[in-house]
Structure formats: C-alpha cells, structure tokens
N, C-alpha and C positions, 0 to 999 in steps of 0.2 A: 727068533720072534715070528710069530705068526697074522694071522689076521682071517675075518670071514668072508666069507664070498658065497653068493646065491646059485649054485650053478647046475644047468642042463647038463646032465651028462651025454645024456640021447635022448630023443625023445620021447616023451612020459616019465620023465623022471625029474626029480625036483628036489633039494636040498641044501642046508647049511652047509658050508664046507669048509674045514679051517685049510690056506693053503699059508706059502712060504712069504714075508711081507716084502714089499715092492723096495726096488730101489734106481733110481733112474738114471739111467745112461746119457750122453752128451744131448744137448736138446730136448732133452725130455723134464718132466715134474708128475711127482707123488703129487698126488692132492688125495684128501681125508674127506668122501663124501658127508656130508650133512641131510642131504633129504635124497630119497631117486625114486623115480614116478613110477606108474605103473602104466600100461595101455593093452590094448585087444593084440599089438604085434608082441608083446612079451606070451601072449595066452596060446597065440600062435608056434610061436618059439619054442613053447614048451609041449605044445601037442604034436611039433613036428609038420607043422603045415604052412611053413615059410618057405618060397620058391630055393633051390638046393642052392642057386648062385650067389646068393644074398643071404648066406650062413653057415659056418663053420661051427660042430659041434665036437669037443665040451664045448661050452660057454658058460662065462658068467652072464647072468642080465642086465642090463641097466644103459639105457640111453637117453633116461631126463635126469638130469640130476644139476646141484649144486655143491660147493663146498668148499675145504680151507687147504691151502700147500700146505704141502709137510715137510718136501726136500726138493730139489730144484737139481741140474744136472749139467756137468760141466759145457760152459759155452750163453749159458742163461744168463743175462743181465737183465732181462726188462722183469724178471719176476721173482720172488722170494718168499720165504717162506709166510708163516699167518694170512695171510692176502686171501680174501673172498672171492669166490671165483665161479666162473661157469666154463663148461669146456666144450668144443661143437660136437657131436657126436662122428659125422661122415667127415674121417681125414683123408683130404685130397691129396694128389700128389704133386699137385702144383708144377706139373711140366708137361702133361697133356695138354693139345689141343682145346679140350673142354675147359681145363681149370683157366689156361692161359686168356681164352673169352670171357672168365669171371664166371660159368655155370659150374662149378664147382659140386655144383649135387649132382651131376652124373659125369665127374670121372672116368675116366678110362679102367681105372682100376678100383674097385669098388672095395671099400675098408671102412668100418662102423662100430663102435667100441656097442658091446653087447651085444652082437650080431657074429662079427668076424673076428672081433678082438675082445678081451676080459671087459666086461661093462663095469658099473660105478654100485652097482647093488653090492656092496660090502663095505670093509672099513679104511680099502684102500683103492686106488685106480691111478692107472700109469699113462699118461697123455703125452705127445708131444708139445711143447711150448708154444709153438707158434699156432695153436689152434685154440690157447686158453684168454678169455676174456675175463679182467679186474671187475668186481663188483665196486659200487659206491657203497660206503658205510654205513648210506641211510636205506639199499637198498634187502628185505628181509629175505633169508638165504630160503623161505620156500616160495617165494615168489619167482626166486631167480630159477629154484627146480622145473619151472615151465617154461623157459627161455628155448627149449627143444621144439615144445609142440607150438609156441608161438609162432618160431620161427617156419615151421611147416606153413604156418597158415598163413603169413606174413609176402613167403616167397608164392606162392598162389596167389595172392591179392593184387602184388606188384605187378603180375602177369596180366591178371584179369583188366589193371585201371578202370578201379570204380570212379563212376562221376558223382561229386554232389549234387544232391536231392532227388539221387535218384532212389527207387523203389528196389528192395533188395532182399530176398528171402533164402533161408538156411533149411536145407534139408540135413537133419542129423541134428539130435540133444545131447551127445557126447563130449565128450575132450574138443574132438578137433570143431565141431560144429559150435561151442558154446565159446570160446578161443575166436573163433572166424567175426563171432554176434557183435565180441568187444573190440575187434579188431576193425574190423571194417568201417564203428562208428569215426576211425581217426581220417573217411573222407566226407562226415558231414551228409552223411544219406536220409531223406525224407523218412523213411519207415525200413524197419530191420523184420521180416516175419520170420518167422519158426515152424516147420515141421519136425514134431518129434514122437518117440514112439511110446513116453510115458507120461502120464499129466503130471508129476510129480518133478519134474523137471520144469515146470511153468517156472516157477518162483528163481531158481535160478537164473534162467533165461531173461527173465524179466531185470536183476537185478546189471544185468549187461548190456542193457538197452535196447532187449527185444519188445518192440511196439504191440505185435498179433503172436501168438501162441497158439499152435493148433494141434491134433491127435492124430498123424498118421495122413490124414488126407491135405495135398498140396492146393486146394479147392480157394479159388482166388483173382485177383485179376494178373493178368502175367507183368512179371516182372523183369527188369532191366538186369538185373543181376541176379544167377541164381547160383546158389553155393552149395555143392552135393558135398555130404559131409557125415552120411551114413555108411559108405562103401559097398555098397549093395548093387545089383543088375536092379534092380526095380528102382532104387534110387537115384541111378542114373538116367534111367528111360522117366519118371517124373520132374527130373528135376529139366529134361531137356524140355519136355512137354509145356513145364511152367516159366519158360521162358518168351518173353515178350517179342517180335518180329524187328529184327536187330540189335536186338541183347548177346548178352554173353555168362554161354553154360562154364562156371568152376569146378573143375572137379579135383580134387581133394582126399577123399577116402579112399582106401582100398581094397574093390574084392576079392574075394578068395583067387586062389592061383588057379588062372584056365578059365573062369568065367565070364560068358559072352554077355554081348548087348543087341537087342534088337531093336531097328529106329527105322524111323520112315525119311527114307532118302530126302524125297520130294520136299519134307519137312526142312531138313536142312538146309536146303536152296532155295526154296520159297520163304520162308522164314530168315535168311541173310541172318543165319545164327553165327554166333563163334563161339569154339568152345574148345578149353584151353583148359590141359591137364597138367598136372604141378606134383612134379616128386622130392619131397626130402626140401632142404633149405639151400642156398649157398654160403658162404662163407661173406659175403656184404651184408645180405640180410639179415644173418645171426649178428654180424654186428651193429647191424638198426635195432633190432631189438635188444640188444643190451642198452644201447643208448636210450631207447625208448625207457627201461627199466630202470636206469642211473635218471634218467631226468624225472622221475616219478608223472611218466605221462601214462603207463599202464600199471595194474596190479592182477593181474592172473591169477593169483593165491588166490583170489576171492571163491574161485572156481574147487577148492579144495573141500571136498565133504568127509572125505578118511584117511585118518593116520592109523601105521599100526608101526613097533618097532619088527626090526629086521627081522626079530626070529619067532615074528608072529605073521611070514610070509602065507601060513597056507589060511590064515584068513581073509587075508589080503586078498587074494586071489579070487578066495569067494564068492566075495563083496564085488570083484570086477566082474565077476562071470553074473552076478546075479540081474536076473530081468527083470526083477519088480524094485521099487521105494528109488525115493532121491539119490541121485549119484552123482556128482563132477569126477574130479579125478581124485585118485585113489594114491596115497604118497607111502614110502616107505620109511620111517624116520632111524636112521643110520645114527651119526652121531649126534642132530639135533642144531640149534645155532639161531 
C-alpha cells in the first residue's frame, strides 16, 4: 500500500510523491488528513529560506491541518480509530526544563511535524498520541485546519493580556494578523484597527470585527495594544511607533532569518513600552483552542478564501505567493470531511 505526500526534497523543489503508508508504533496514531493549510513558512520551506536549526530536508509539508484516525498503536486507549481530530504540530519532549514550566513551544529539543518531521500534506501522517486533540462532532474539520495558526496567535495574546475597552490595532492582513482581529475580540476591546497591505482584504477584516481598516499607513491615535503581524523590519518599527505610552508592542510575525531592527532607545524608556515576542503555541493553549472550537465560541474557517485538491498543489502555491486580489488562508483539501 502506498499513499501521497507533498514533499521538499531540497530546496527548490516541490512535488507529489507516492511513499510506503504509515503504520504506528506503541504511542503513536495514523490519522487520514482531511484539509492541511498553507502559509508564507511552507513558501519558505520550499525556497530554502528557513533558519538550518528549525529544518530537516527531505520533508513532507504540512503543519495546519485536521483529520480522521485510521490506526492507533499499541499502549493507546484514550483514542481510536474514525475520531475527528487535530494534532499540535511542535512535539515537546516533556522532560526539559521548558516543557516541565508548561512553555512547551520552546523545548529543548526542537521537533515540528512539517519542518523536522513528515508533515500532514498527504493521505496519511504519523503523530504521537499524546499530542492529538478529539474534535466535537459539530465542530467542521476545516475550521479545526486552523487550530495551528490559532493557536499561534492565541499563545501571543495570553502574553500580551489584552485589557477590555481597550484600543487595539493589527498590523498585517494575512493568516496570522486576520486570526489575531477574531481572537483578540474574545477580551471585549473598544475598537480593533487594521493595517493592511491590500484593500481587498477590508471586507475580510471587517467580517472579524475590524472597526477601522487602513492601506499601509499605521496613521492613528496610538494605541494600547498593538499587534505586528506582517513580519517585516518596517513592521516592527511601526508597530512600536504606534503604540501608546504604556502600551504593549505583540509581535507575532516572522522576518526573514538575520533581519535587524532599528528603534530609538530613548522611545522605549520614555514611552514605559513593553513588548512581548511570541513563538509557536504551547501545548495548554492548543488545548484552549480546541476547546474554544468544541464549544463553538470561534469559527476561523471563515478566514478560508482557497481550496484546491492536493494535486493541484502548484496552484496553491500561486495563489499564496500572489500580491494582488482577496486572500485569507489558502487550504489544501486532501481527503475532504
């Protein structure tokens, strides 16, 4: 039996590839992707412009995804086969220092299925059990395809403690910046604004509870919370700019490997800024937002603009690289569900 897989072999290269299908070891579960997302770190991945530490190539890709067990693996009781599911992408090792504090997203030993390990972009993926979350059966398997970048943005907010009614603005119209717009409504913020880089993404933005929508310029009164979410050196140095004198800068996105920031000290001190940088999720927060997704308190699907099937990948791809028209995120539909 075989199965497909999307995979890097090196970088600049990109292809279907049938390999040998999964079968899981003690502690481990097959699950049968249904949807797997796309983002700017897979475009990375594949151009070979991911820091060397944080990737091991071949690779498969795939680190948003959802989907259905298929086999379960001796020592597994809590899980079985059909069961809806999400699995966390960064497996910890749960016996460092960092996981034993609950920060979980920076391990000791750093392991990411699509990264370092075979990702979920094919027809099968091989997890350890104790990193897979049950869906509820009301909740839809491409909603739960974004429980990844939720959760990105979820562990950043947690950090940041947004206050209610406070004033709070989004630099970045992407995945993670439009993700941050619906997230952040769940502490009751006076106004949400938006810096984005295409007008075409208003109506989006808008349907997530962005109040102001603007083009590029963060031109505004400053604000309490500000949420960088383009990954950019200029975005970072705007986004500290438009923060209010004892606010607090988010940062969120990530720029290229090696690139600097330039800030004015004086600013940071005088200004009683803080500013609080957030990588990957942890393993409590992915499980807030599951929960968040079981209780039907979020819907992130909403944020879905393109579907293609799997082996219409180099469209896909396109569509993500492409600079102009409407865009959220971009899914892969594997088996569907």
């Amino acid at each position: 039996m075989t199965r497909r897989a999307l995979v890097v072999e090196q970088p600049g290269s990109l292809a279907l590839r049938r390999r040998a299908s999964l079968e899981p070891g003690p502690g481990e579960v097959v699950v049968r992707p249904a949807y797997c997302g796309l983002c700017g770190s897979d475009v990375e991945l594949v151009r070979g412009e991911v820091d060397a530490a944080f990737v091991g190539y071949p690779l498969t890709l795939g680190h948003e995804w959802s989907g259905t067990i298929g086999a379960v693996g001796a020592g597994v009781s809590r899980l079985r086969p059909g069961q809806r599911c999400v699995g966390e992408g960064i497996v910890p090792c749960g016996r460092c220092a960092s996981c034993l504090a609950g920060a979980t997203n920076v391990c000791d030993t750093y392991d990411e299925l699509g990264f370092t390990r075979e990702g979920a972009a094919g027809d099968e993926v091989l997890v350890p059990a104790r990193i897979v979350h049950v869906l509820a059966d009301s909740v839809p398997l491409l909603d739960a395809a974004l429980v990844e970048p939720a959760a990105v943005v979820l562990t950043g907010l947690e950090k940041a403690a947004p206050r209610p009614d406070s004033r709070v603005l989004v630099i970045g119209d992407g995945t993670i910046g439009l993700l941050a717009a619906m997230l952040v409504a769940l502490w009751s913020p006076r106004e949400i604004a938006m810096v984005g880089r295409r007008a075409e993404q208003e109506e989006l933005a808008r349907v997530l509870g962005v109040t102001s929508f603007r083009v590029d310029s963060p031109a505004g009164p400053p604000s309490d919370l500000v949420i960088e979410a383009a990954g950019s050196s200029a975005a970072i140095e705007a986004a500290v700019g438009a923060t209010r004198r004892g606010g607090t800068t988010l940062l969120l996105g990530l720029p290229p490997t090696g690139a600097t920031v330039t800030l004015p000290a004086d600013l940071l001190v005088n200004n009683d800024l803080t500013i609080a940088a957030s990588f990957g999720y942890t393993s409590s927060i992915w499980a807030r937002v599951v929960e968040l997704l079981n209780g039907g308190r979020i819907a992130p699907g909403r944020i879905v603009t393109h579907r293609y099937p799997l082996e219409a990948f180099v469209q896909a791809f396109e569509t993500l690289t492409s600079s102009t028209g409407r865009r959220g995120k971009v899914i892969l539909e594997v088996a569907g569900g």
